[in-house]
N, C-alpha and C positions, 0 to 999 in steps of 0.2 A: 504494500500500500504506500504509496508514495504521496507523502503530505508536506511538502517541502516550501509549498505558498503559507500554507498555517503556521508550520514552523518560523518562519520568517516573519510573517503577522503578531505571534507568540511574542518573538523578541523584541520587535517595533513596539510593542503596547507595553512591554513591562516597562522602558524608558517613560511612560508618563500614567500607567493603570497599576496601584501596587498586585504587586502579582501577576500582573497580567492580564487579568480577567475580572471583567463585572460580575461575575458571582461563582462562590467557589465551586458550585459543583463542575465548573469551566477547566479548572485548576488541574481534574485530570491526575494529580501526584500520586494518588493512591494504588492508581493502575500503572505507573511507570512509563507514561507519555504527555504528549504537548497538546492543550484543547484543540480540537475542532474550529476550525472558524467557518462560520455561514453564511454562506453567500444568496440563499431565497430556501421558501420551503412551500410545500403545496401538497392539501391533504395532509396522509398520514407520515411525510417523507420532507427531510432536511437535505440540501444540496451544499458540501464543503465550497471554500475555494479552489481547491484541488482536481474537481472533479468527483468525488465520493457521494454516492445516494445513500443513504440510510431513513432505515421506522425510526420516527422520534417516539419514542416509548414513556418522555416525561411530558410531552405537547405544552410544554409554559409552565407545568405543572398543574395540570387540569383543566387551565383556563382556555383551552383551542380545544372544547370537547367536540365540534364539529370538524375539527384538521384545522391547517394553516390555510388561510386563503380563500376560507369558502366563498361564494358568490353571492350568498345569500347576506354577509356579514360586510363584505367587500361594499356592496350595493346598498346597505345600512349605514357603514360610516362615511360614506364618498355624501349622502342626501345629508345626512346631522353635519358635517364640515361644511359644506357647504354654505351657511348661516354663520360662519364663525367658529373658531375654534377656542379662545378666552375670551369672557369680558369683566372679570374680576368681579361679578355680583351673579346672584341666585337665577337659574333657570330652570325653567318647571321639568326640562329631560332631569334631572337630578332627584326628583323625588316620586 
């Protein structure tokens, strides 16, 4: 498996990301390699920089229970941005 764009990515980010990674399970140490880096994901499946498909088995940690990218969710947040996306006071999508 030849990950040598990640690897590189790995080292570029620990110059200004402690560790290297936004969140530890990225970190990777425990298994005796360098994170993954992600380049798009769609459905059930995450796509390296490298080229590598893999099941994302943790999906955000639950929160993509439909997959990455669905159309239906896609098509949800493209109409709500639309309107704005901050305006520092209470809008009724929030309650």
């Amino acid at each position: 498996m030849n990950n040598e764009k990640s690897r590189a990515a790995f080292l570029e980010a620990k110059k200004y990301i402690p560790g290297g990674v936004n969140s530890p399970v990225r970190a990777f140490k425990d298994i005796g390699r360098i994170p993954l880096f992600i380049k798009k994901a769609l459905g059930p499946y995450i796509y390296d920089i490298d080229g590598g498909k893999y099941i994302d088995h943790c999906l955000s940690w639950g929160v993509h229970l439909l997959g990455h990218n669905h159309p239906k969710v896609i098509a949800a947040v493209r109409k709500t941005i639309a309107g704005g996306t901050s305006f520092g006071a209470p809008v009724t999508l929030e309650t």
